[in-house]
Each structure stands twice: as C-alpha cells, then as structure tokens.
C-alpha positions in Angstrom: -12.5 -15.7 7.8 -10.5 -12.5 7.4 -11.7 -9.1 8.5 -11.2 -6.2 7.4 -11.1 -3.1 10.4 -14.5 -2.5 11.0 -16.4 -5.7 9.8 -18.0 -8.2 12.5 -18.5 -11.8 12.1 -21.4 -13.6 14.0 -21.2 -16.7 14.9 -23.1 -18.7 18.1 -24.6 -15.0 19.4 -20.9 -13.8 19.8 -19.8 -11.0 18.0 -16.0 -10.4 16.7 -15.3 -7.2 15.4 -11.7 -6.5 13.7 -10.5 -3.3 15.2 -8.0 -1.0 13.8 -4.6 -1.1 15.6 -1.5 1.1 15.3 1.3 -1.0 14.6 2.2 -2.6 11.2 0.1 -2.6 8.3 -2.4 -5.2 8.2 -2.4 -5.6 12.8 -5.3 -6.5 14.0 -7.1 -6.3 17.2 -10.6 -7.7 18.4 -13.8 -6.8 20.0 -15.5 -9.8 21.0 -19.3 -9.1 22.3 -21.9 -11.2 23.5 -25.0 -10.9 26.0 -22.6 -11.3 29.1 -20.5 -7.9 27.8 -17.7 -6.8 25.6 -13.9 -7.8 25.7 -11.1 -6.4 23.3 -7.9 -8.1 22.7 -5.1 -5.7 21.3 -1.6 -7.4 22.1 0.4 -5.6 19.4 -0.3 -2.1 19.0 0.5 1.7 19.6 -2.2 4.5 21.1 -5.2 3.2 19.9 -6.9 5.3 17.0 -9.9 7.4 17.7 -12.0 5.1 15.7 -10.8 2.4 18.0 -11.5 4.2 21.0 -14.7 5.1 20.4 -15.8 1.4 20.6 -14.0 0.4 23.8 -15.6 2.8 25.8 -17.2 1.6 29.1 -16.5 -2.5 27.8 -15.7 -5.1 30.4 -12.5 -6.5 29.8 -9.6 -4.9 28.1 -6.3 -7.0 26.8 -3.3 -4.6 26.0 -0.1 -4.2 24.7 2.1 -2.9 27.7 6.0 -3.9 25.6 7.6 -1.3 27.4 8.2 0.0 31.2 9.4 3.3 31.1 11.2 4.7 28.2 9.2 3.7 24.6 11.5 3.0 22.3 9.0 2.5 19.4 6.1 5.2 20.2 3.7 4.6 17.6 3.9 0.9 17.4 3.6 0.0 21.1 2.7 1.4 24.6 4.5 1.8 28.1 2.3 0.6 30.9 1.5 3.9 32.3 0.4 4.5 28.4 -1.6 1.4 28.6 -3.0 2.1 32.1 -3.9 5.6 31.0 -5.6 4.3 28.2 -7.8 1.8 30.3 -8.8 4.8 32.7 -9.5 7.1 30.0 -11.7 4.6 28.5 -13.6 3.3 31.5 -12.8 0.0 31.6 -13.6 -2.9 34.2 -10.9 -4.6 34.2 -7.4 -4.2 32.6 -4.9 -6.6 31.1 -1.6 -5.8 30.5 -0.5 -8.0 27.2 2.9 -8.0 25.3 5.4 -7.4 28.3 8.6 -7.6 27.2 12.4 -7.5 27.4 12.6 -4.0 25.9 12.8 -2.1 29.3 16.0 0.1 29.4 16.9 -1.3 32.5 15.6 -5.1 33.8 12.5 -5.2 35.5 10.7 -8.0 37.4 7.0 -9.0 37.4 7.1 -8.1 41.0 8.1 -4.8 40.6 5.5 -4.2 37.9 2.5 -6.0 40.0 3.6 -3.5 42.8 3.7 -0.5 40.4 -0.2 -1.4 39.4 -1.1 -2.7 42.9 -2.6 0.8 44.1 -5.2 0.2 41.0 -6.4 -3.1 42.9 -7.9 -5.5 40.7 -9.1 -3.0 37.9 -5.1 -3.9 36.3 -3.9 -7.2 36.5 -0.8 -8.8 34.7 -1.5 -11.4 32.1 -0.1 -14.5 31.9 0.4 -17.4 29.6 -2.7 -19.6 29.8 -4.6 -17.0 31.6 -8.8 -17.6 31.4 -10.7 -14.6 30.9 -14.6 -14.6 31.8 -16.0 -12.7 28.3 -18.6 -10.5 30.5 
C-alpha cells in the first residue's frame, strides 16, 4: 500500500507511519508502533526534518543512515556518524542503529575502528548488520 509522509497504515495492532526523509524525492522512512514501543527505520536520508523529529522523540529503537565517517560529501542527502549519533541523543532514543555505512569515507575505515569510536556510548549505539533482528519494543 503506498504512503504518502504522514499517513499510517494499521494492520494486526501495528502501526506503520511513512515519515518524511531528506534525501531524493519520493524517500521514505518508517515509524513502526505497537503496544511493546516505537521503532523508526530511516536508512537513506539527510538531517531529519522537524516534522520528522518531532515523532521520534523519546521512541525505542532508532535505524539510521550513518554513509559517511568524517567528511560528508553529500550533506543534505545523508549523515556522518557523529551527525547520526547527535541525532539519536538529541532525540532521546534507547537504542541506536547505525544503517547505510558505506565506502564513502575519505580515507578507509574498518568496523573496528568505528565500534571503538561509539564504544564509550555502550549499548545505547550499536552497528547494524546484515540479517540483524531487532526486538520492535
């Protein structure tokens, strides 16, 4: 069924909600609610418009774009992970999931050295990974 931003489909007492993204027109992310909390998927996008924001405050689980480490070469299409990070502290989130790593790093960087960049936020930040199960609350 497509969405449109804003519109919520409910099906089985979960809620998906299409959420405004800031990437190419038409990008999509997702809130998906139920009784055992909230969880947003946005894999593809820039800083997150306020509309956006305002319904991500305070949910459980947050999936994120994190393309680049260090220099952003495309600012208003995807985010760094200190961007994403900042995002997930500024929102209060439980638990954070950095989404959409990529190549794009001006110099080559290993998942080691990223989980020990995000280590001091213990498991509040976590790298995801393909095949990854996330509890929805």
């Amino acid at each position: 069924v497509p969405l449109q931003p804003g519109e919520t489909l409910q099906r089985s007492g979960v809620s998906i909600t299409a959420l405004e993204a800031a990437h190419s027109r038409g990008t999509l992310g997702y809130l998906i609610g139920s009784k055992a909390g909230r969880t947003a998927y946005l894999p593809d996008t820039g800083p997150l418009p306020d509309r956006t924001r305002d319904l991500l405050t305070g949910i459980e689980n947050l999936i994120l774009d994190a393309t680049f480490w260090g220099e952003n070469w495309y600012p208003g299409e995807h985010l760094t992970i200190d961007q994403t990070v900042q995002t997930a502290r500024e929102l209060n989130v439980g638990a954070l999931y950095l989404t959409h790593l990529s190549m794009h790093y001006g110099r080559p960087v290993t998942s080691l050295e990223i989980e020990s960049a995000i280590e001091p936020y213990g498991s509040t930040v976590r790298l995801a990974y393909d095949g990854m199960r996330i509890a929805l609350g």
